[in-house]
C-alpha positions as CSV (number, residue, x, y, z in Angstrom):
1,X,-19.8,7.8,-8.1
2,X,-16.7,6.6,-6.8
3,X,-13.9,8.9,-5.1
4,X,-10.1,8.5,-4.9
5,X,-8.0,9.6,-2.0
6,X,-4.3,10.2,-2.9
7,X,-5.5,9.7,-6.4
8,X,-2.0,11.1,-7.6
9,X,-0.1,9.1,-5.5
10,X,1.9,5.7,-6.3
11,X,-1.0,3.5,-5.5
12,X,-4.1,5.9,-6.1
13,X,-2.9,6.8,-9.9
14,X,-3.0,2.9,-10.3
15,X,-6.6,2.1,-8.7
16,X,-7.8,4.8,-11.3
17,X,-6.3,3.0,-14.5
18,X,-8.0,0.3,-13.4
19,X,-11.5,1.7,-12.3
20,X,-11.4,3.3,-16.0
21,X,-11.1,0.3,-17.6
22,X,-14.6,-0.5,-16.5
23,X,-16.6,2.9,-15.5
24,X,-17.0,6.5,-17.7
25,X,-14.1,8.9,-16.6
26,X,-17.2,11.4,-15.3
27,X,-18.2,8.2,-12.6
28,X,-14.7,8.9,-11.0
29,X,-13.2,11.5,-8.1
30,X,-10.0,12.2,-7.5
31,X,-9.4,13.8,-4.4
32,X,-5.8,15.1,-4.4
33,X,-4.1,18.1,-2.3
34,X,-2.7,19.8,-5.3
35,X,-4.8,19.5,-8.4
36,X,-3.0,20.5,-10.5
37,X,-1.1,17.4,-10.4
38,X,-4.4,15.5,-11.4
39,X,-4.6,17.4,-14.7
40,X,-3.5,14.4,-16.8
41,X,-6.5,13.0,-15.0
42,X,-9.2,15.4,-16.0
43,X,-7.8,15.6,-19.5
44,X,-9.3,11.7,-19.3
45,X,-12.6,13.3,-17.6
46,X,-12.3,11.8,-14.6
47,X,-13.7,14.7,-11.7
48,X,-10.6,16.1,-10.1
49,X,-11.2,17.9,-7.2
50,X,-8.9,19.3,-3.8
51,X,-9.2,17.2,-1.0
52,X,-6.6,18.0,2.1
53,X,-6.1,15.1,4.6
54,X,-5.5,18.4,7.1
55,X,-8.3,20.3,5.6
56,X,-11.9,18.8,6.6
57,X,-13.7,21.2,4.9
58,X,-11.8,20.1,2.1
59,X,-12.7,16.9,2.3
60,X,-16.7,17.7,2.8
61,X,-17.0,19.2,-0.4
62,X,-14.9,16.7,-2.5
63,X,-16.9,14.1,-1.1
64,X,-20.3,15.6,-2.0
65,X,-22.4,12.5,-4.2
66,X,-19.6,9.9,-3.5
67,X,-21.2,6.6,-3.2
68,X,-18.2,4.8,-2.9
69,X,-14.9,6.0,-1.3
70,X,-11.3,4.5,-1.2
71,X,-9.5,6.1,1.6
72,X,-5.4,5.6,0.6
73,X,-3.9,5.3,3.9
74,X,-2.1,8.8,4.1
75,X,2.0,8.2,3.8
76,X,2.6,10.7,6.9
77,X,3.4,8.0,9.2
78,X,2.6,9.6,13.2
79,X,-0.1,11.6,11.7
80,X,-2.3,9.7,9.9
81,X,-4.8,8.7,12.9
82,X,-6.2,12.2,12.8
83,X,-6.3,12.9,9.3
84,X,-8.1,9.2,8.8
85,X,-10.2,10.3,11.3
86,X,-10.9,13.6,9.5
87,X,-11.8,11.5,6.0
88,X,-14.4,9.4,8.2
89,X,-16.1,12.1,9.6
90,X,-16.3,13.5,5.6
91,X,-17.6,10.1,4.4
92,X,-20.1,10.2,6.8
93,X,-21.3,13.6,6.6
94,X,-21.5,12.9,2.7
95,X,-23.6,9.8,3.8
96,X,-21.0,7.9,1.9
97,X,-22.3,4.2,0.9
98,X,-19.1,2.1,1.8
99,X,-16.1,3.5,2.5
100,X,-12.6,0.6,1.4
101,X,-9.6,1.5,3.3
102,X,-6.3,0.2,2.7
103,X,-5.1,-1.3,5.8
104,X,-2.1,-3.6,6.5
105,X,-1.9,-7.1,6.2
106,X,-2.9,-9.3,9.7
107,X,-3.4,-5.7,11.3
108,X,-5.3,-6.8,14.1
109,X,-2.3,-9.4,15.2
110,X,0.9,-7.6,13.5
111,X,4.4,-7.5,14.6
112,X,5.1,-4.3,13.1
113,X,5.1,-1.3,14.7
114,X,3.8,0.7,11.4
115,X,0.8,-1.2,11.2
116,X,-0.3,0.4,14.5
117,X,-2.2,3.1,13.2
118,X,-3.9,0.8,10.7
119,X,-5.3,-1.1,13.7
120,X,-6.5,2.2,15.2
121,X,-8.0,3.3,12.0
122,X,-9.8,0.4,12.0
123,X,-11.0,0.9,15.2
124,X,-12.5,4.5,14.3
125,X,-14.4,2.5,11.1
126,X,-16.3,0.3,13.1
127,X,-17.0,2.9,15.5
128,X,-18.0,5.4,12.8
129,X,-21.2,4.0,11.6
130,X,-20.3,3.6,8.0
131,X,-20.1,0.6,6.5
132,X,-16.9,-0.3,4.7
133,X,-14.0,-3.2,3.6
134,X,-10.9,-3.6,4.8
135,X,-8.5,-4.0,1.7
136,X,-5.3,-5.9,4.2
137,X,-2.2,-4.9,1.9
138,X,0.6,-6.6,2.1
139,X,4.6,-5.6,1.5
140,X,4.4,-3.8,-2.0
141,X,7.4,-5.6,-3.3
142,X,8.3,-2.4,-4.9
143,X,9.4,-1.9,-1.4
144,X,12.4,-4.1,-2.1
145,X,13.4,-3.9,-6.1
146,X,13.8,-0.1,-5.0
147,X,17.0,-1.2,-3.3
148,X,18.2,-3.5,-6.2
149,X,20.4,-1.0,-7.7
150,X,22.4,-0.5,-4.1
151,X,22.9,-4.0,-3.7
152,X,24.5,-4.3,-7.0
153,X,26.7,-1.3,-6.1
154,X,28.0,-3.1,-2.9
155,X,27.3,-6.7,-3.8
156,X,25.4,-6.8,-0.7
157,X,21.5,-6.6,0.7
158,X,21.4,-5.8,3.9
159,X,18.3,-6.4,6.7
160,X,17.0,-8.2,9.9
161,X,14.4,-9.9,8.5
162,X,16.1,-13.2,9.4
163,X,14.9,-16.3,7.3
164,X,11.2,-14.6,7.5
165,X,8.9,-15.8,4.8
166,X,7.9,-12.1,2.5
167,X,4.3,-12.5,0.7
168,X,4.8,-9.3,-1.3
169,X,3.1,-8.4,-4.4
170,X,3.6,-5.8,-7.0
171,X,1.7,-2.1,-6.1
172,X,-0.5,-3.0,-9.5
173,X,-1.9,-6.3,-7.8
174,X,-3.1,-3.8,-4.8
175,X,-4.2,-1.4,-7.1
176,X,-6.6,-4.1,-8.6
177,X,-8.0,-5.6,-5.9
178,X,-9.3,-2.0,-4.3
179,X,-10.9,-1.4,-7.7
180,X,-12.3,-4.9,-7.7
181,X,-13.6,-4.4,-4.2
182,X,-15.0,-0.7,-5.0
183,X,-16.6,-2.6,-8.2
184,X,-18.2,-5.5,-6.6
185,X,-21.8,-5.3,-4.8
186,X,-22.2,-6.7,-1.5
187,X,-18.4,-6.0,0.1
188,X,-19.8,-4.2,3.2
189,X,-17.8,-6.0,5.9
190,X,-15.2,-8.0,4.4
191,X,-12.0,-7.9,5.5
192,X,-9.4,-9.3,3.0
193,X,-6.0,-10.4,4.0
194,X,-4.4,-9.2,0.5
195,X,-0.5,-11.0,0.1
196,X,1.3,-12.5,-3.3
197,X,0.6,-16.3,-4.0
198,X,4.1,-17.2,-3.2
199,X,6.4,-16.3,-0.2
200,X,10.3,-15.8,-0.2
201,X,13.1,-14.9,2.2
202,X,15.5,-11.9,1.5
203,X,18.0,-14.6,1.0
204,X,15.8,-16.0,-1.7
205,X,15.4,-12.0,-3.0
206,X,19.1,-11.2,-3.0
207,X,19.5,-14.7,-4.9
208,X,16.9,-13.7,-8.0
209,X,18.9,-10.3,-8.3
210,X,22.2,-12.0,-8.6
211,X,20.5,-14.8,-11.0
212,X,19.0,-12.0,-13.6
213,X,22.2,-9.9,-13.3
214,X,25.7,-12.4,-12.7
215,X,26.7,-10.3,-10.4
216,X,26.6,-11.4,-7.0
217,X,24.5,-10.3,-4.1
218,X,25.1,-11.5,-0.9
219,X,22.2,-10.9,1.8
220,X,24.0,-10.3,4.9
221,X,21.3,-10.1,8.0
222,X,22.2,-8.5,11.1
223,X,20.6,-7.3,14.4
224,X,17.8,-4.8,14.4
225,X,19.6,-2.4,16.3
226,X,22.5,-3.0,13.9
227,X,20.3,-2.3,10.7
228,X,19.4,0.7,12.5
229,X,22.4,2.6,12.4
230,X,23.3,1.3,8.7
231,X,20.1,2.9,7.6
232,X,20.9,6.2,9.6
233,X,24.4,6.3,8.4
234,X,23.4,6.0,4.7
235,X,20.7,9.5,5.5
236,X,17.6,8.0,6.5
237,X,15.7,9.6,9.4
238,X,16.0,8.1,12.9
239,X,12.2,7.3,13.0
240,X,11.7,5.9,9.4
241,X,14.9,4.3,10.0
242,X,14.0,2.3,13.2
243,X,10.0,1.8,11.4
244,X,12.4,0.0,8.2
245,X,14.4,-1.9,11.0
246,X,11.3,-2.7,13.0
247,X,9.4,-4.2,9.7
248,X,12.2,-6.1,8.9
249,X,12.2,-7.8,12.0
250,X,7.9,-8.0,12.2
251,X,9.1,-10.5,8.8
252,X,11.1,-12.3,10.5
253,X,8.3,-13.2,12.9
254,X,6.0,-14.0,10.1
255,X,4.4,-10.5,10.0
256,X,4.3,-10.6,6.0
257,X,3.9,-13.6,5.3
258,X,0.3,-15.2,4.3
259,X,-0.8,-18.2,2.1
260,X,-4.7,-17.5,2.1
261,X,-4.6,-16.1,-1.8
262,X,-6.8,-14.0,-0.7
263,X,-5.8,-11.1,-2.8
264,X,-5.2,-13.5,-6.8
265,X,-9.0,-14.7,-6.0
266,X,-10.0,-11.2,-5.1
267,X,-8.7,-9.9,-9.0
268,X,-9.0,-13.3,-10.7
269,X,-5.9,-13.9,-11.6
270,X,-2.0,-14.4,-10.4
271,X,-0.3,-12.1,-8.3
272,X,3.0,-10.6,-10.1
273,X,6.1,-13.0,-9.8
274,X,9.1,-12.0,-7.8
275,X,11.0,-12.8,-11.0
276,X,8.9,-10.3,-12.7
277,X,8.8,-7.5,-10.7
278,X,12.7,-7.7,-10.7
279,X,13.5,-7.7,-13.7
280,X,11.3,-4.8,-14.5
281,X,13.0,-3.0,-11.4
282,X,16.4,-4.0,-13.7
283,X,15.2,-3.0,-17.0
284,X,14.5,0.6,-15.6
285,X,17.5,1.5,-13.4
């Protein structure tokens, strides 16, 4: 049996499409914080079942017969070290088989500040006595077509990220290549450095956007501290802001950028276009 974490999330929702496409519904856990937000899934028969990052206990008894377990890195940035650390000690008391975790891409070596609790996660996995895969993600390039309509509004994309080289691929890509490795015998160990199969600059970004729309968008880069405030004034938080400002300037130091194509061999075929993902981001604003 396979279990889910944040199965109703962005990413999680997606790795289960795809594990359905090639296991019975009654094979599959998802382990959610509010169930009834999975109910779409158990109309499919896929096993639904509460599972609290904050809440071992939870977490015990959704895991009970799991063979295999993807553990979606938990969104609550500053807080995720100890709820990972609670899902370990669930896998292993539920003498999970291999656990995949969703890590961040290079996250032994990254620039960016986010990615340190990825590196300390890992650090608990190999100290845990499980055995499991490290799934690298990359930037989700949904993280960038979600500003698209802004930029039209203003005519300008704004960042730090310099002339930095962005390997991004679409959430689906990520999606399939943690299905592939939960699907695949023999992935105890593996670490895969997961990135689209071509790179691009947020010059090159704010260029596709003015090509599919004729309207012009201008990337205007700036200093991190100046990104910073932009980002504050406009009603981010402080911390997410200066995480946003941070990343963009880890990608300017190559921190998302990798050409090992790791991740279109890993689901056997292309990563999603730029061009793609952009226009779709169009079509639906």
């Amino acid at each position: 049996m396979i279990t889910v974490t944040g199965a109703t999330g962005q990413l999680g929702r997606q790795v289960i499409a795809a594990l359905l496409k090639e296991l019975p519904p009654s094979e599959i856990v998802a382990a959610v914080r509010d169930t009834e937000k999975g109910k779409d899934l158990e109309d499919l028969g896929v096993q639904v079942r509460r599972a609290d990052y904050d809440q071992p206990g939870s977490l015990k008894e959704a895991f009970k017969g799991t063979g295999k377990l993807l553990l979606v890195s938990s969104s609550e940035i500053g807080r995720r070290i100890r709820q990972h650390a609670a899902v370990i000690d669930a896998a292993r008391s539920a003498d999970v088989e291999l656990l995949a975790y969703t890590s961040g891409l290079h996250a032994q070596t990254s620039p960016l500040v986010l990615f340190a609790e990825h590196r300390k996660t890992e650090a608990m996995l190999r100290q845990s006595g499980l055995s499991f895969v490290l799934l690298r993600n990359g930037w989700y390039t949904e993280n960038h077509t979600a500003t698209i309509p802004a930029a039209l509004e203003h005519g300008t994309l704004l960042g730090c990220a310099g002339a930095g080289r962005i390997a991004s691929a679409a959430r689906a890509d990520y999606a399939a290549a943690a299905a592939k490795a939960l699907l695949l015998e023999g992935q105890a160990g593996r670490v895969y450095e997961l990135a689209g199969d071509s790179a691009y600059t947020m010059e090159d970004f704010a260029g596709e956007i003015t090509k599919q729309t004729g309207k012009t968008v201008a990337y205007k880069d700036m200093p991190e501290e100046e990104y910073k405030a932009v980002l504050v004034s406009a009603g981010i938080p402080e911390g997410l802001a200066a995480l946003l400002a941070d990343s963009d300037t880890g990608a300017s130091k190559g921190g998302l950028f990798d050409d090992s194509h790791q991740l279109s061999k890993l689901i056997g075929r292309p990563t999603t276009p730029l061009a793609e993902s952009v226009a779709e981001a169009i079509k639906g604003s």
